[in-house]
C-alpha positions as CSV (number, residue, x, y, z in Angstrom):
1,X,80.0,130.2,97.7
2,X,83.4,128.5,98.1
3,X,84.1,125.2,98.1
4,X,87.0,123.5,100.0
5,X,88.4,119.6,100.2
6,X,89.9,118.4,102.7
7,X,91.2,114.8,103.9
8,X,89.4,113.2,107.2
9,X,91.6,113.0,110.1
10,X,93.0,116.2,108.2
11,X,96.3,115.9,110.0
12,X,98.3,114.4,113.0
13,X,100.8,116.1,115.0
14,X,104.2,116.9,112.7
15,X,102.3,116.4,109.0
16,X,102.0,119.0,106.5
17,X,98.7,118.6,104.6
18,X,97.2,121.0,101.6
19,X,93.4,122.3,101.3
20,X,92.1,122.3,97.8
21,X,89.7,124.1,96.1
22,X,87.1,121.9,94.1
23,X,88.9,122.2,91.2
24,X,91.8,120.5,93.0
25,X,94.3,123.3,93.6
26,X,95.7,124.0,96.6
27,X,94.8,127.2,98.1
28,X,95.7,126.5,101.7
29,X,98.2,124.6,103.7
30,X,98.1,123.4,107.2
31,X,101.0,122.6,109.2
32,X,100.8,120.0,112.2
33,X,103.7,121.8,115.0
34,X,105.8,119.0,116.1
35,X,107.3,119.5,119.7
36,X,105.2,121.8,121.1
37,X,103.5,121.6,124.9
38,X,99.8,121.8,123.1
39,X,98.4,120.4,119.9
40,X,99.0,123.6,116.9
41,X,98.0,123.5,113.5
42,X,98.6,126.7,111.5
43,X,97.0,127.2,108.2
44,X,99.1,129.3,105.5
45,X,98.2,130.4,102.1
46,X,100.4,129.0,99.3
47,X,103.4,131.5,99.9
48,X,103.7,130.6,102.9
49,X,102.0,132.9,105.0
50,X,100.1,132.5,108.2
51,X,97.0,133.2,108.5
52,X,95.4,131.5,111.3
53,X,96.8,129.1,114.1
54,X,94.9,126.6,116.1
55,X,95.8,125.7,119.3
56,X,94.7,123.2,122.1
57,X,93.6,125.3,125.1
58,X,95.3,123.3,128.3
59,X,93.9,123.3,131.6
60,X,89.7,124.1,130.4
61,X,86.6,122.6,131.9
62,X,85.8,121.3,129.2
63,X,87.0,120.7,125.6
64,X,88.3,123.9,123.6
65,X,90.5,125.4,120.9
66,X,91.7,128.9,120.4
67,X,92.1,130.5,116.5
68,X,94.7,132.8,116.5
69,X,95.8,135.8,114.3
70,X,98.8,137.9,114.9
71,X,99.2,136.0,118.3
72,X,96.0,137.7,119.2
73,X,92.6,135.2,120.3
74,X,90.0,135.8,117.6
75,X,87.8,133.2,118.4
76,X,87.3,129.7,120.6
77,X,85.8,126.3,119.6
78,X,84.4,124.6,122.6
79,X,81.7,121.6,123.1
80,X,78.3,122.6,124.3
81,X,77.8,122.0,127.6
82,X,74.5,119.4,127.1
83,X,73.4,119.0,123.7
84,X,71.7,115.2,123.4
85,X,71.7,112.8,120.2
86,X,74.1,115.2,118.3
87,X,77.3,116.8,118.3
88,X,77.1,120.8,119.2
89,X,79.6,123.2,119.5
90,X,80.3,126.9,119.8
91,X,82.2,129.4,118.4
92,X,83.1,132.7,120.6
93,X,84.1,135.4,118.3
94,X,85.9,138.1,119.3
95,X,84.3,141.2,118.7
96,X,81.7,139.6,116.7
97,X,78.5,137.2,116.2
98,X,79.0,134.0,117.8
99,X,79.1,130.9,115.9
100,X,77.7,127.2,116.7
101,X,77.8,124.0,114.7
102,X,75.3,121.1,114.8
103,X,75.7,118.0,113.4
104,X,77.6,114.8,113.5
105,X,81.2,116.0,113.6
106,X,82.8,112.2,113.1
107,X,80.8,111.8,109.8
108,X,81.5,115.1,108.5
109,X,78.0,116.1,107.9
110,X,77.5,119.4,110.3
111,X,76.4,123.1,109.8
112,X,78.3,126.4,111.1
113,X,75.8,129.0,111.7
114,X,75.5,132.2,113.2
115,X,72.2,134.0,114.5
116,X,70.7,130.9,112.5
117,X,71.8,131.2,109.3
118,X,73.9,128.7,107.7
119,X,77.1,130.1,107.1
120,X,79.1,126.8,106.3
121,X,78.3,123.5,105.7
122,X,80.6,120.5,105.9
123,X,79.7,117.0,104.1
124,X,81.5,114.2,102.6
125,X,78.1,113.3,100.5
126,X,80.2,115.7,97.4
127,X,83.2,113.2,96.9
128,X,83.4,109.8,96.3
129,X,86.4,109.3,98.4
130,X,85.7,107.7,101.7
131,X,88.6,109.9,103.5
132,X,87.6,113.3,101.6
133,X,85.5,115.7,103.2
134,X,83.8,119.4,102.1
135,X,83.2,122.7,102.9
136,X,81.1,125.1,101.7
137,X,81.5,128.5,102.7
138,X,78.9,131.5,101.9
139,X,80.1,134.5,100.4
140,X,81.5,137.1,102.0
141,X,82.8,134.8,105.3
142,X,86.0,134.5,106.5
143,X,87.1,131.8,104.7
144,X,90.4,131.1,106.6
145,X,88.6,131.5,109.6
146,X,85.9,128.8,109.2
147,X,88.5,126.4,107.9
148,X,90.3,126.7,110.9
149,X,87.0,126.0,112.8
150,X,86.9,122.7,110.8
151,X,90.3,121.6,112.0
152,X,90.0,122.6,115.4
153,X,86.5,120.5,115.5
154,X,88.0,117.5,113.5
155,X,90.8,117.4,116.1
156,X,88.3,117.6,118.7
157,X,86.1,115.0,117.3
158,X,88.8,112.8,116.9
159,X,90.9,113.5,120.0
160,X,91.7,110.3,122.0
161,X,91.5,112.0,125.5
162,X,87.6,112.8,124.8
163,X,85.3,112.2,127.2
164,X,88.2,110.8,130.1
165,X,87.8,112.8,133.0
C-alpha cells in the first residue's frame, strides 16, 4: 500500500504544489494552469513529466472532471445524481471497472472503490496538521490515476459555483 500527503484545498488556479510520500519526499507535482478557458491541474513526476491532467468539463448537467493522458479521456469524475446524507461520486473509466467514492469529501474522510472493494482511502485522521490530508492507495492501482481523482474531487468539493443553478 502507498501512502500519499497532500495539503487541503491542494491548489488554486496558477500554484504549483508537491505530493509527498509519508516519508516526506516529493514524488509528485501538480501544476494549477493559469489562463486557461477551464480549471487544469496536471500532475508530473519529479522530472517533470506529465502524467495525468485534470480538467473542468464546461457545459455538463451536472458537475464533472475529465483525467487525461496523452490528450486522450481515461476517465471522468462526476457527482452522483441523488445520493442523501453523504457525498457520492463516480468514476467512468475508460475501458475499465468503474470507480465511486463515498464519504465526506470537505473533511477528507472518503473511500474510492471499485466493484466494492476499497481501492483508496483518503483521511486526515493520519497527520496532525489541520490542512494535511492522506491517501492510501492498494497495491497494484494506478497511483497517478487515483491522485488525480483526489484533486479533481477536492476541486469539486470546494468549487464556489456548487450547487448554483
Amino acid at each position: 500500500m502507498a501512502r500519499y500527503r497532500m495539503r487541503q484545498r491542494l491548489i488554486s488556479i496558477g500554484e504549483d504544489y508537491v505530493i509527498e510520500d509519508e516519508s516526506g519526499r516529493a514524488v509528485y507535482r501538480v501544476d494549477g494552469k493559469v489562463l486557461r478557458i477551464r480549471e487544469t491541474f496536471v500532475i508530473e513526476d519529479m522530472g517533470g513529466r506529465e502524467l495525468v491532467t485534470i480538467r473542468e468539463k464546461k457545459l455538463a448537467i451536472r458537475d464533472s472532471m475529465n483525467i487525461l493522458r496523452g490528450g486522450k479521456t481515461v476517465a471522468t469524475v462526476k457527482k452522483a445524481l441523488f445520493s442523501p446524507f453523504t457525498d457520492k461520486f463516480v468514476v467512468d473509466v475508460d475501458g475499465g471497472d468503474d470507480l465511486t467514492v463515498k464519504g465526506d469529501l470537505l473533511d477528507h474522510d472518503y473511500e474510492i472503490r471499485r466493484d466494492g472493494r476499497r481501492i483508496a482511502q483518503v483521511s486526515k485522521k493520519w497527520f496532525a496538521l489541520s490542512d494535511t490530508y492522506g491517501i492510501d492507495i492498494a497495491e497494484g492501482e494506478d497511483d497517478a490515476l487515483i491522485l488525480a481523482v483526489a484533486v479533481a474531487l477536492d476541486e469539486m468539493a470546494h468549487d464556489p459555483d456548487e450547487g448554483k443553478g
